[in-house]
C-alpha positions in Angstrom: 7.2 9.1 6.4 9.9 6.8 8.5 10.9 3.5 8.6 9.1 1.5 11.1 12.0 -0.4 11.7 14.5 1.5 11.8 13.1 5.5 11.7 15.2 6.2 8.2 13.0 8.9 6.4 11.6 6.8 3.5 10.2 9.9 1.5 7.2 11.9 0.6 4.4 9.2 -1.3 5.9 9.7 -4.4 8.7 7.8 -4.1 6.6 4.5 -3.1 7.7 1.3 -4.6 3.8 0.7 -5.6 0.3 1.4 -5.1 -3.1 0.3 -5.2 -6.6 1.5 -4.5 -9.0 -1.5 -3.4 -13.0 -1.1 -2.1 -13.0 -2.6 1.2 -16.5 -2.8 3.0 -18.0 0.0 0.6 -15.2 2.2 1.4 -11.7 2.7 -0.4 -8.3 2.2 0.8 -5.1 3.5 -1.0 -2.1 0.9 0.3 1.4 2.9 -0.6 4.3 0.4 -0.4 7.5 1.8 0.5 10.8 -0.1 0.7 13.5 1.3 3.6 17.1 1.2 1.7 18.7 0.9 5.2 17.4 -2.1 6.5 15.6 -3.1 3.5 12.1 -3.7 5.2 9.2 -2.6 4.1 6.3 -0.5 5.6 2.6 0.3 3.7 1.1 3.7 4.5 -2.9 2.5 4.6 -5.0 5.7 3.8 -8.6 4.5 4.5 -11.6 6.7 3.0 -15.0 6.6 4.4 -18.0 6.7 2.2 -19.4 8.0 5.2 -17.6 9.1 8.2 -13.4 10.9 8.4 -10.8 9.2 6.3 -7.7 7.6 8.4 -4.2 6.7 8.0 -2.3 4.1 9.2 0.8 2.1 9.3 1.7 -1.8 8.5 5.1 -3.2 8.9 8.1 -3.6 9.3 7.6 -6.1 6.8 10.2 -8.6 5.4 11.9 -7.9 2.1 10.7 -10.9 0.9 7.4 -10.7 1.3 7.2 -6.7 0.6 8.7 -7.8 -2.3 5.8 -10.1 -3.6 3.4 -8.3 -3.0 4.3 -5.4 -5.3 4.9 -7.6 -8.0 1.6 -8.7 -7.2 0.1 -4.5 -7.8 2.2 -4.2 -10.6 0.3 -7.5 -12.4 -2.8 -4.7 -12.0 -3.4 -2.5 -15.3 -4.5 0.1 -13.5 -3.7 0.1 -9.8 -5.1 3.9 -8.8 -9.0 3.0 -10.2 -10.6 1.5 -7.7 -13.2 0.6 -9.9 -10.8 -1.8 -11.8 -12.0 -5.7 -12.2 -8.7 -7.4 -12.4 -7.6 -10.5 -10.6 -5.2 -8.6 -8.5 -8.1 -6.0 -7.2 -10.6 -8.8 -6.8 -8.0 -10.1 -4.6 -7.1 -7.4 -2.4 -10.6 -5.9 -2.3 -11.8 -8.4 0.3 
C-alpha cells in the first residue's frame, strides 16, 4: 500500500497504526489506519463487505497528522476493535 500523498510504500496491513471493524448499513467495514513516516500524513485503507453483493476497497486521505492522530486514539479507547459485534461508545460511534 502507498502513501497517498506522497507514494512512500507504507507496508503490508500489519503494520497499521490501528483498526476497527464497524456495521455500516447491515454490512461491515474494516477501516486500517496507516501513518506515512515521510510526510507524516495519514491514509485509511476502507475494506467494505457486503452482506449481499462483492466486497470493495478503497482509499481515504492524505489526511493531516493531527487529525489521523485523533482518531486512533479514538479506536484504541475500543476493547475490542476487530468484533464488529462490539457495543462500545467508540463502535456506536463509527457504526453510523
Amino acid at each position: 500500500m502507498k502513501c497517498l500523498e506522497c507514494g512512500t510504500d507504507l507496508g503490508e496491513i500489519g503494520r497499521r497504526e490501528a483498526f476497527i471493524s464497524v456495521f455500516v448499513f447491515g454490512d461491515e467495514e474494516t477501516r486500517s489506519w496507516f501513518r506515512c513516516a515521510a510526510c507524516g500524513l495519514w491514509t485509511v485503507e476502507l475494506y467494505y463487505d457486503r452482506f449481499m453483493g462483492d466486497s470493495e476497497i478503497s482509499f481515504q486521505g492524505p489526511i493531516g497528522d493531527e487529525a489521523g492522530r485523533r482518531e486512533v486514539e479514538k479506536i484504541r479507547r475500543c476493547p475490542d476493535p476487530g468484533n464488529k459485534w462490539c457495543e462500545c461508545e467508540v463502535h456506536r460511534e463509527l457504526g453510523k
